[in-house]
C-alpha positions in Angstrom: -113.8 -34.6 -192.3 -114.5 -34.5 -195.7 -117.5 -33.3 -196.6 -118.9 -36.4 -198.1 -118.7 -37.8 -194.8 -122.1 -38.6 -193.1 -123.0 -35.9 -190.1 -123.5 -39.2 -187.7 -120.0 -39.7 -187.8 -119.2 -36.2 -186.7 -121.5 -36.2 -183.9 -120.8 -39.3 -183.0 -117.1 -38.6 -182.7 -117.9 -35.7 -180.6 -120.0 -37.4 -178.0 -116.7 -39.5 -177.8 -115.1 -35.9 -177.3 -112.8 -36.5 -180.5 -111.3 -33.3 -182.0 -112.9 -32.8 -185.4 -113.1 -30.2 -187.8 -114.9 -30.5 -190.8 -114.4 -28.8 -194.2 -117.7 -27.1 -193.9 -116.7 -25.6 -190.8 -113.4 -24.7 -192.1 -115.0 -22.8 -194.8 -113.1 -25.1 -197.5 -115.9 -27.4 -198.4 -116.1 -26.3 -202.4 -112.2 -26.9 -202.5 -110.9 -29.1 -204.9 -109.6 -32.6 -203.3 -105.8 -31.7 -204.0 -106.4 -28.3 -201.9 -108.4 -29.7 -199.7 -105.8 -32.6 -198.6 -103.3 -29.6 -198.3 -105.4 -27.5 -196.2 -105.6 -30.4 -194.1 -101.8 -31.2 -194.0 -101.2 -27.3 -193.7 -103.3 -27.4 -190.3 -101.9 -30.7 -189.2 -104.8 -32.9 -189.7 -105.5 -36.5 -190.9 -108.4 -36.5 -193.7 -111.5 -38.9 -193.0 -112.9 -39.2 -196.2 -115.3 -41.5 -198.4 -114.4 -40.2 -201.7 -112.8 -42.4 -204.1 -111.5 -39.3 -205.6 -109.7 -37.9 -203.1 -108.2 -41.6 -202.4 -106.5 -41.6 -205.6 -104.8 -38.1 -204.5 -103.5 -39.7 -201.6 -101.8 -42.5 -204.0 -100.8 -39.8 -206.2 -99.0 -38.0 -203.0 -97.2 -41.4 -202.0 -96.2 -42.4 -205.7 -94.5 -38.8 -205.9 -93.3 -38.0 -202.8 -95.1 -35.4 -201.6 -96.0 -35.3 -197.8 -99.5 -35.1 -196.3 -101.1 -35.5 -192.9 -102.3 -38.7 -193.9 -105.8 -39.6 -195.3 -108.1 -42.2 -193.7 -110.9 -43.8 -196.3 -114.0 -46.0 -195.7 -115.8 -47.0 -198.6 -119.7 -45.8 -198.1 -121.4 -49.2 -198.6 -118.7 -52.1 -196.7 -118.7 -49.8 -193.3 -121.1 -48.9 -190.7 -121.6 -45.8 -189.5 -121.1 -47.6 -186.0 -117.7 -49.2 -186.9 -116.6 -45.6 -188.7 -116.9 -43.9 -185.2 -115.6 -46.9 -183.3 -112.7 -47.0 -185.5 -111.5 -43.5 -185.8 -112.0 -43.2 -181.8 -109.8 -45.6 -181.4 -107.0 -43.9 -184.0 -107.7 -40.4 -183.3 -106.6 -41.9 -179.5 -103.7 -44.2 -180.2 -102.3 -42.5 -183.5 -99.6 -39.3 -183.0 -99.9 -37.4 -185.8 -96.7 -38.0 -186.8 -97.8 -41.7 -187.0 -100.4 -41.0 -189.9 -98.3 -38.8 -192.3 -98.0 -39.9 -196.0 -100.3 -42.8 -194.8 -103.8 -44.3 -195.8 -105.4 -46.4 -194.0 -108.6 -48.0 -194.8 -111.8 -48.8 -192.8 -113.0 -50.7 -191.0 -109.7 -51.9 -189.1 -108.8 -55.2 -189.0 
């Protein structure tokens, strides 16, 4: 989780008992969203984020070439907090990780 992703979600995940780790538990919560995504990758992880910013280094990754764990984006305003746990549940237990690298997908599901 990024960390301008809403606590809810977290906890919410984890009553679902969803793996998470946060970048504020992970100590990298000041990195910037290029390190951040590579930490991420590094540890095998798919990046739930909200930030527009980081987004765009996702694109940047797939316009280049350069691999990632994948990056999964809601936009703050068109998704529930509801439909944000719902959805990731239901990815973190269908998806491999092999199934989200170099991707983004956007919330909520269709």
């Amino acid at each position: 989780m990024d960390v301008h992703v809403p606590a809810a979600i977290t906890t919410g995940l984890r009553r679902r008992e969803v793996d998470v780790l946060t970048a504020q538990t992970d100590n990298a919560g000041r990195l910037p969203d290029d390190v951040l995504l590579e930490r991420a990758t590094t540890l095998g992880r798919v990046l739930f984020t909200q930030d527009e910013d980081l987004l765009a280094e996702a694109g940047r990754r797939q316009s280049g070439g350069r691999p990632f764990a994948g990056v999964v984006y809601s936009h703050q305003l068109r998704v529930t907090i509801g439909q944000c746990v719902n959805d990731l549940e239901l990815m973190a237990k269908v998806y491999e990780p092999a199934d989200m690298a170099d991707r983004v997908e956007h919330l909520p599901l269709k």
